[in-house]
C-alpha positions in Angstrom: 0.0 0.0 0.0 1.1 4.1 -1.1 -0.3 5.8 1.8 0.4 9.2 0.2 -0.1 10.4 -3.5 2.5 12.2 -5.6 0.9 15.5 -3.9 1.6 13.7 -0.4 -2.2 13.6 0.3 -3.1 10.8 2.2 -5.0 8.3 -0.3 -7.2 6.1 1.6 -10.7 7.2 2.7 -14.1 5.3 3.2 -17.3 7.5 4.4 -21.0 5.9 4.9 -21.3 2.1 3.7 -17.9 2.1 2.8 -16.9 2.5 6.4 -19.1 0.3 7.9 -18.1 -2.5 6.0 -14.2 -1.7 6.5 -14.7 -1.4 10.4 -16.7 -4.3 10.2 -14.4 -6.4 8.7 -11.3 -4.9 10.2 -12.9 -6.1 13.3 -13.1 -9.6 12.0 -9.4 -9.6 10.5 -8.1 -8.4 13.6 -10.1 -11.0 16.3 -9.3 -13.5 13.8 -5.7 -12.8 13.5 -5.2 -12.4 17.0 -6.7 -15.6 17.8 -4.6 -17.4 15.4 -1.6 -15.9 17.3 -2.8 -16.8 20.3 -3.2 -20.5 19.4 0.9 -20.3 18.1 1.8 -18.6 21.2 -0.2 -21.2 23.0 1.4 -24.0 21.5 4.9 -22.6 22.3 3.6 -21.6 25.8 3.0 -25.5 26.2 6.4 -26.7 25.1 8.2 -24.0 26.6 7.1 -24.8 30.1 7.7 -27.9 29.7 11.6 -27.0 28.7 12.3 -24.1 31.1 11.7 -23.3 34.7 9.4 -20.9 36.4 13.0 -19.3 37.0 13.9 -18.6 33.6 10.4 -17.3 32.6 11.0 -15.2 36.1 14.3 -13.7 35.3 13.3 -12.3 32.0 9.7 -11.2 32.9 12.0 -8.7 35.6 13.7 -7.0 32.7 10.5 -7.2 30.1 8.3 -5.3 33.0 10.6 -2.0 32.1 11.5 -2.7 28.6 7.9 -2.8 27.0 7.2 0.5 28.8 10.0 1.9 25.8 9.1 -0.4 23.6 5.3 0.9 23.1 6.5 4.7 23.4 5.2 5.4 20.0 3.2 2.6 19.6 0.7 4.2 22.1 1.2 7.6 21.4 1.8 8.5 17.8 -0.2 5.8 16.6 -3.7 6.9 18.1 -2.0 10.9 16.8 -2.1 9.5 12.9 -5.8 7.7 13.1 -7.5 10.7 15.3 -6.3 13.5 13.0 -8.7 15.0 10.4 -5.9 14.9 7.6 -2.3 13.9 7.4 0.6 14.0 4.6 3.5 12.6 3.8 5.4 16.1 5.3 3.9 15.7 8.9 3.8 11.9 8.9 7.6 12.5 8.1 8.4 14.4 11.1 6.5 12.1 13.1 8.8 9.3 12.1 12.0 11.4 12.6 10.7 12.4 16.2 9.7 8.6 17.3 13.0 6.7 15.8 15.2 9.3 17.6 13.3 9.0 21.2 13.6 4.8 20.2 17.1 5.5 20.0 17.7 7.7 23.1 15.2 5.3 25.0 17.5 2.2 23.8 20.9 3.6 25.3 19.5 4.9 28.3 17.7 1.5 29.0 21.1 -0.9 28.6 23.0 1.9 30.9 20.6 1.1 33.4 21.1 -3.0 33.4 23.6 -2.5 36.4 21.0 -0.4 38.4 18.2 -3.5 37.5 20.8 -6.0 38.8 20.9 -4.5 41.8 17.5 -3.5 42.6 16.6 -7.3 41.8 19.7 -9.0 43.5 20.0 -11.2 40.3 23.2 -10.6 38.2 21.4 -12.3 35.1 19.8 -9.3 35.1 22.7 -7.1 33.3 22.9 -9.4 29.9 19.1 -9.7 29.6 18.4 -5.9 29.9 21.9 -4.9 27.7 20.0 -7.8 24.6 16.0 -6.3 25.5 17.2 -2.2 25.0 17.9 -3.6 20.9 14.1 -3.9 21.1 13.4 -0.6 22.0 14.7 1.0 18.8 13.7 -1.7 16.3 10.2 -1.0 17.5 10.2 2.4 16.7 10.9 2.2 13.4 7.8 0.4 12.4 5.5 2.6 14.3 4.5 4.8 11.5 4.2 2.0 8.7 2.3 0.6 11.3 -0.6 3.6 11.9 -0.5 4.7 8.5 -1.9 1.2 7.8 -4.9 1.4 10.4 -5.0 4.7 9.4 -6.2 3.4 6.2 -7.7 0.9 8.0 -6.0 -1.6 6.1 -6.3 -4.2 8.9 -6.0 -7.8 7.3 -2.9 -6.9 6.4 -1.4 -5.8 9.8 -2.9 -8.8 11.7 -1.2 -10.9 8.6 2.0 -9.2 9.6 1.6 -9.6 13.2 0.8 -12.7 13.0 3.9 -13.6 11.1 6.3 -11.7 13.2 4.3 -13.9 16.1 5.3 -17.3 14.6 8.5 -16.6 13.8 9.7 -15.4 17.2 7.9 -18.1 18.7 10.3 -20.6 16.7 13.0 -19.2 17.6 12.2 -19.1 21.4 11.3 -22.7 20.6 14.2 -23.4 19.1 16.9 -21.8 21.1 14.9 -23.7 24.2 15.5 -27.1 22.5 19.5 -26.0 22.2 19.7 -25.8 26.1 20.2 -21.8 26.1 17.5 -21.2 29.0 16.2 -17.9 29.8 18.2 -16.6 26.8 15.6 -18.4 24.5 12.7 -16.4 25.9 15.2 -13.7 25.1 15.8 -14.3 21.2 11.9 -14.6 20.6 11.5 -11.2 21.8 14.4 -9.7 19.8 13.0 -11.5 17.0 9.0 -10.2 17.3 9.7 -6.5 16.7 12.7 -7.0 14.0 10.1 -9.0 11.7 7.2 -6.8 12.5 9.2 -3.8 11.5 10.7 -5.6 8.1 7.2 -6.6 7.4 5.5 -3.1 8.2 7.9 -1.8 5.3 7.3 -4.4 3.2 3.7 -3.4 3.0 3.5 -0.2 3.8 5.5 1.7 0.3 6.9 4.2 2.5 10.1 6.1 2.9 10.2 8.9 5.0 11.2 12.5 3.7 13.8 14.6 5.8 12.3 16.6 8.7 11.0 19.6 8.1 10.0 22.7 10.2 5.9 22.4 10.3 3.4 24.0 12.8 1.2 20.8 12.9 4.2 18.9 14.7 3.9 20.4 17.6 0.1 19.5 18.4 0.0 16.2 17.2 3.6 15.9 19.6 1.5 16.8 22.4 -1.5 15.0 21.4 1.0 11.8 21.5 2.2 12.4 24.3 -0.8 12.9 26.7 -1.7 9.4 25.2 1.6 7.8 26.1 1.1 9.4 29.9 -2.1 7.5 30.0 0.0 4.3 28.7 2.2 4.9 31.2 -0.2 5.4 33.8 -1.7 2.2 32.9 1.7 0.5 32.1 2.8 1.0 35.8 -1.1 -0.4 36.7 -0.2 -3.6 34.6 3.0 -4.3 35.7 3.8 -3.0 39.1 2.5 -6.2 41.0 5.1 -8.0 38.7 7.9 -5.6 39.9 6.6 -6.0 43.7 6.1 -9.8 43.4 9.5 -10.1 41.6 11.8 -7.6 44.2 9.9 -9.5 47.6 9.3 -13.3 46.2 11.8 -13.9 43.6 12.3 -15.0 40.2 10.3 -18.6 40.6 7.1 -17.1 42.6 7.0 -14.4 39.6 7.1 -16.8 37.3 3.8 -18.5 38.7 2.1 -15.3 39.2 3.1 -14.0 35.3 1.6 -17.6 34.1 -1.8 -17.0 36.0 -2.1 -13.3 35.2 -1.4 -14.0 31.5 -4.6 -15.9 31.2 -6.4 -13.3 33.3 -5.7 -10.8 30.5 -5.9 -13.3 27.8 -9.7 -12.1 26.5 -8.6 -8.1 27.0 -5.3 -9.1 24.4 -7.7 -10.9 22.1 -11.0 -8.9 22.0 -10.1 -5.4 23.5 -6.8 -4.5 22.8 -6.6 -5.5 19.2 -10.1 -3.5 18.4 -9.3 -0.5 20.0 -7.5 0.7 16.6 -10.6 -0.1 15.1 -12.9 1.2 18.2 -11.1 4.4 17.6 -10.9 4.7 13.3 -14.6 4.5 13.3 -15.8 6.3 16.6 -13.2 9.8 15.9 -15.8 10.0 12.8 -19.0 10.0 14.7 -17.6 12.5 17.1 -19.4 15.1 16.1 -22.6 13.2 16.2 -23.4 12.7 19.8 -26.5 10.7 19.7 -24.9 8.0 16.6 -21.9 8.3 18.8 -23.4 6.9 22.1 -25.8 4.6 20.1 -22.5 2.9 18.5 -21.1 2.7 21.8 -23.4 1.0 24.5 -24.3 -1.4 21.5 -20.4 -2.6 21.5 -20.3 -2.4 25.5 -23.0 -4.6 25.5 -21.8 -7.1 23.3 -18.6 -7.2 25.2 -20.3 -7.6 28.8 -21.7 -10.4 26.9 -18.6 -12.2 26.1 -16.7 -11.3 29.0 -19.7 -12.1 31.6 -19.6 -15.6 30.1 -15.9 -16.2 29.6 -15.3 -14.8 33.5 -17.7 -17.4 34.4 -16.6 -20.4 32.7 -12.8 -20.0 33.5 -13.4 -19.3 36.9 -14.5 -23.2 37.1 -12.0 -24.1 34.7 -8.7 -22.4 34.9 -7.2 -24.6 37.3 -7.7 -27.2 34.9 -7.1 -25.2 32.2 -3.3 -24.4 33.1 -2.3 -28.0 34.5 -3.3 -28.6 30.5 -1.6 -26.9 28.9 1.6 -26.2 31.6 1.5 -29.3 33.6 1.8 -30.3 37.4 5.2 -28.1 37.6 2.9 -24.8 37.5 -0.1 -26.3 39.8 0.5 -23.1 42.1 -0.5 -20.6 38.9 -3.7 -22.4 38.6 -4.4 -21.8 42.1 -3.9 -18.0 41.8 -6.2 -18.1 38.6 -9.1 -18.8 40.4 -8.8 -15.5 42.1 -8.2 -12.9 39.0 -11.2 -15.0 37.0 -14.2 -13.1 38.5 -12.9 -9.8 37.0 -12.4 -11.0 33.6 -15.7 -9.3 32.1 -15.7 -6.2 34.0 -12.1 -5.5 32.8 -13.4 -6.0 29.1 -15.6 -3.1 29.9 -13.5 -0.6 32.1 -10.5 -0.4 29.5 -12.7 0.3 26.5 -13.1 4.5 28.3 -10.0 4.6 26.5 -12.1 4.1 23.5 -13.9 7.5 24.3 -11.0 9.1 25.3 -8.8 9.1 22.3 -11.5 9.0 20.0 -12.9 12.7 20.6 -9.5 13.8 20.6 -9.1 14.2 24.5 -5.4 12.4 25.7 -5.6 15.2 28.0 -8.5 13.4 30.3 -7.3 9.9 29.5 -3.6 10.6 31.2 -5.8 12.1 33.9 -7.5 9.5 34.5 -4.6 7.3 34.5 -3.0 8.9 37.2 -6.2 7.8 38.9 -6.2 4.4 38.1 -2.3 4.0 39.2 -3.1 5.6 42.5 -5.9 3.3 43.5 -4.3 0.3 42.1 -1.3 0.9 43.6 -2.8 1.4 47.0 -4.7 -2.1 46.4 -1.6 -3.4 45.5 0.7 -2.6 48.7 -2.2 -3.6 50.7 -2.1 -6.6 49.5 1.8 -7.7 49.0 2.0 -9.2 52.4 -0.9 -11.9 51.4 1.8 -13.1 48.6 1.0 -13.5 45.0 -2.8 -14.8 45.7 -3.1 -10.9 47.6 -2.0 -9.3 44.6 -4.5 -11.4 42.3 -7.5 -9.9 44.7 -6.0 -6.6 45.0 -6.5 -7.0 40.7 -10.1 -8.0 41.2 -10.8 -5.1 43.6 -9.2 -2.1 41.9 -11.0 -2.9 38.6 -14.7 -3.4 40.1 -14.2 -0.2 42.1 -12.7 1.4 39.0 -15.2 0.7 36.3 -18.1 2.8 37.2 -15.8 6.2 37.9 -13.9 5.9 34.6 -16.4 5.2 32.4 -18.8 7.8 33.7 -15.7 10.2 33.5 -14.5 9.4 29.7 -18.0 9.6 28.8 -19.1 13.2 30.3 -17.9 15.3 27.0 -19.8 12.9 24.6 -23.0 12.9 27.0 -22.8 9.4 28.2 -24.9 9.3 31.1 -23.3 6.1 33.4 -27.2 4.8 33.7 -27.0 3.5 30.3 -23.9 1.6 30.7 -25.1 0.3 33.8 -28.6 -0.4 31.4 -26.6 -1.9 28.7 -24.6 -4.5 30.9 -26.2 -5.5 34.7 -27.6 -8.0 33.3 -25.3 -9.9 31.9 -23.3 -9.6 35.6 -26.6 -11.3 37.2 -26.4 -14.1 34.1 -22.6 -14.7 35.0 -23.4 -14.7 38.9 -26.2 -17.2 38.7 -24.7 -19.8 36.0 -21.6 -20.0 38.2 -23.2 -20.4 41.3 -25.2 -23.1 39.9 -22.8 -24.9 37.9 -20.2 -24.7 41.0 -23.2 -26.4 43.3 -23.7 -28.7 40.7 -20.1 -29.7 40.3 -19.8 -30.0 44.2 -22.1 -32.2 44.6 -20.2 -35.8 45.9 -21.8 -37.8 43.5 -20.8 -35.2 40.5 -17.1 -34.7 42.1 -16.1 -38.1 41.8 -17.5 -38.6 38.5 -15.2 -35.5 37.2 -12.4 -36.3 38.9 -12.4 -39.9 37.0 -12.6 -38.8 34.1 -9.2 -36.6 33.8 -8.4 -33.0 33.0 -9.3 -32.6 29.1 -13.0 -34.3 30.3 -13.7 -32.0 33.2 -13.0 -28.9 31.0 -15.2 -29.8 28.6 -18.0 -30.8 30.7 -17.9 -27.7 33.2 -17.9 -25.1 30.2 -20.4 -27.0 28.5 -22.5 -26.8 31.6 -21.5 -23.1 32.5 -22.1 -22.5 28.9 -26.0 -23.9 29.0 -26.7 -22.1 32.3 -25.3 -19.0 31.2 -27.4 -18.9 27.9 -30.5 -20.1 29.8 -29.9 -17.2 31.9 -29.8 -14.6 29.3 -32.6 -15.4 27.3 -35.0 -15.4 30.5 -33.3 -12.1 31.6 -33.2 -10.3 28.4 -36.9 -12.1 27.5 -35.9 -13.7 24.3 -32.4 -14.5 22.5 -31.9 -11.1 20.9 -28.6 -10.3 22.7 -27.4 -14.3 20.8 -28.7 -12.7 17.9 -26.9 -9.6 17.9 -23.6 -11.5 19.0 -24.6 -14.2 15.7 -25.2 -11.4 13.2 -21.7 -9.6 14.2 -19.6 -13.0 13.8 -21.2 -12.8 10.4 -20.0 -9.2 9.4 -16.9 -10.1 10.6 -16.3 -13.2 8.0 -15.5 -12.7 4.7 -18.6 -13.8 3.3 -19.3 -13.0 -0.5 -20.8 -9.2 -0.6 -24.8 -8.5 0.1 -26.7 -7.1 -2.6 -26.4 -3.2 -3.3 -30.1 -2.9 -1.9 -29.2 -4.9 1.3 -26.1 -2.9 1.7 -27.8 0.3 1.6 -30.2 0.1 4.2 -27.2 -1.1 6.6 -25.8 2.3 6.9 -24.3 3.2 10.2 -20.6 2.7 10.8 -19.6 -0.1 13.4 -16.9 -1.9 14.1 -18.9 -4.6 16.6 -22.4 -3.0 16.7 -25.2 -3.7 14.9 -29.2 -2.6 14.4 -31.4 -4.7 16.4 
């Protein structure tokens, strides 16, 4: 793809239908490709426990905790600057890129000069090499970040989840491989050198690209700030995200870390594949309904309500299941992740929701209130956090649960004031999918309590429970919705959107044209 013509206008465009059916199937690219990654990084997950220790994940989750925080400096900053602005060229995107590859490069040096400073706040003299390899990251990164947005931009999606995807598998062999030659903790090291090197060659590939020489511009200096608001609201939620792994990792050690990271990875396993990667979409299609208010909230409590939905259920089912789930796929050696699961489950669906105010945030063009509110969010998660240290990793797992159910309700009626959200109609568009998650896991968990039931999925091994417990959670929960919601239209809705997402052969003109309101996960009842 030429992002920009020989005038350096930027090409791309879709208005009206156009947009719908790009959002729309953006959407489905994007779940889609970020499912097949996850079943690649699942499979590696599964052979790499089984050839490294809790230790070695451990060692190398202590430097990655700081490193990504450089690593996604432009990637959460500039890239929500190129798909919220009303127009870009190839002059200001040019600038942009000169601005973001020097920071990358500054960020790099400063981070391996600081390896001594990690060893020692860590006590682990692994420490220095691991940082010194990571800070390469940091630099490679940035130079893909504008290929990257200008793609999204043109909301060219199938081929960025195509790319990511790629870049996925590849560092995942390698990890893989290097594990198999005996090199340790060093192979967890080479797979994430080797992620943001094939992204970046790959964003170039497909992006036709080449940056002009900087130029003095008085649109810089907005769109600058306008990244850099965003990125304080990264950071703010960075710190949110990682600081019980620095707290676990300086009081318990590399090992307990290790078992912690496991069992908080699949806590945030459904906001990596649902929210995360449709927040690029979330925000291309929302910044164009900004100025219609009433279109604007209509798009948005439909999509919140398909995700309380999902993430109602999927909090339900692995709540049951994740202890299972994680001897699976990790085996007996990480038992002790599976136990802290079962604490971080419950909050699964009401994290879906509380993440997507950043959706609102950076979509109307206001970082300003989303770094706000992330100074917010830090301080009360922090607070949750160091309350609960002394209760070991299982304290930090509730402090998790806490901070986001007391969270939810503030943000979102705070990112939705300029837009006229009134928090009522969240709470409209979602209690009842918390009351259908509460009563299908009460009931399946007195079900599966029972003696007679407990001894019967206990014989039948680890694979058979899992199936049998979601396939009862899964009936309950279903049964529970339709009686709530007094029919099946919230299935429907959920049906009809898996079907935009596919690419299916195109509808008829006609049927096209009365489907005319852009949405990335929303649809008409």
């Amino acid at each position: 793809m030429k992002p920009f013509d020989e005038r350096g206008v930027f090409g791309p465009a879709a208005d009206g239908p156009s947009l719908r059916r790009l959002a729309v199937r953006g959407a489905g690219f994007t779940v889609a490709g970020q499912s097949a990654g996850f079943a690649v990084q699942m499979i590696a997950t599964i052979v790499l426990a089984r050839l490294l220790t809790p230790a070695d994940f451990g060692v190398v989750i202590m430097v990655t905790t700081f490193s990504l925080l450089f690593v996604n400096f432009g990637v959460n900053g500039f890239t929500e600057a190129v798909l919220q602005r009303e127009s870009i060229d190839h002059r200001l995107a040019s600038n942009l890129f000169w601005i973001n590859l020097s920071a990358g490069a500054a960020l790099a040096v400063a981070f391996a000069g600081a390896a001594p400073l990690l060893a020692a706040f860590y006590g682990d003299p692994r420490v220095v090499g691991v940082t010194r390899a990571l800070s390469v990251t940091i630099l490679v990164s940035s130079a893909s970040v504008l290929h990257l947005a200008l793609l999204k931009r043109a909301m060219r999606f199938p081929l960025v989840s195509t790319n990511d995807l790629l870049a996925r598998l590849i560092a995942v062999l390698a990890s893989v491989v290097l594990a198999l030659a005996g090199w340790n903790y060093w192979a967890l090291v080479g797979g994430a050198i080797a992620l943001p090197l094939v992204t970046c060659i790959g964003a170039w590939t497909v992006c036709r690209w080449v940056p002009g020489p900087p130029r003095r511009d008085a649109r810089t200096i907005p769109m600058i700030a306008f990244a850099m608001n965003t990125y304080g609201r990264f950071i703010a939620s960075y710190l949110t995200w990682n600081l019980d792994n620095l707290l676990v990792g300086w009081r318990f050690g590399p090992a307990p870390l290790g078992f912690y990271k496991k069992a908080y990875d699949l806590f945030v396993l459904p906001v990596n594949q649902l929210s995360s990667p449709l927040t690029p979409v979330a925000v291309s299609s929302l910044s164009r309904l900004a100025g219609d208010p009433v279109q604007y909230r209509r798009y948005y409590l439909r999509a919140l309500s398909i995700l309380a939905f999902v993430g109602m259920g999927l909090a339900t089912v692995l709540t049951l299941i994740g202890r299972d789930v994680i001897l699976l796929l990790l085996g007996p050696r990480w038992t002790e992740s599976g136990r802290i699961f079962t604490f971080f489950a419950p909050a699964i669906g009401v994290m879906l929701l509380y993440y997507t105010n950043n959706w609102i945030h950076l979509s109307i063009g206001r970082a300003d209130r989303c770094f706000r509110w992330g100074v917010v969010d830090i301080t009360v998660t922090a607070s949750f956090f160091l309350a609960g240290l002394r209760w070991g990793p299982v304290g930090m797992a509730i402090a998790w649960v806490t901070s986001l159910w007391v969270l939810t309700i503030p943000g979102l009626s705070y990112a939705g004031r300029p837009v006229g959200l009134r928090i009522a109609s969240v709470i409209e568009a979602t209690w009842k999918y918390v009351v259908d998650g509460a009563f299908a896991g009460a009931a399946a968990a007195g079900v599966c309590e029972t003696p007679n039931v407990a001894a019967a999925l206990a014989s039948i091994g680890v694979a058979g429970r899992i199936a049998i417990v979601s396939l009862l959670v899964g009936a309950l929960y279903l049964s529970a919705v339709i009686l709530l919601h007094r029919g099946c239209a919230p299935i429907r809705q959920v049906a009809a959107i898996l079907r935009d997402m596919l690419p299916l052969p195109r509808l008829p003109r006609s049927v096209v044209a009365s489907s005319n309101q852009p949405s990335a996960i929303s649809i008409q009842q």
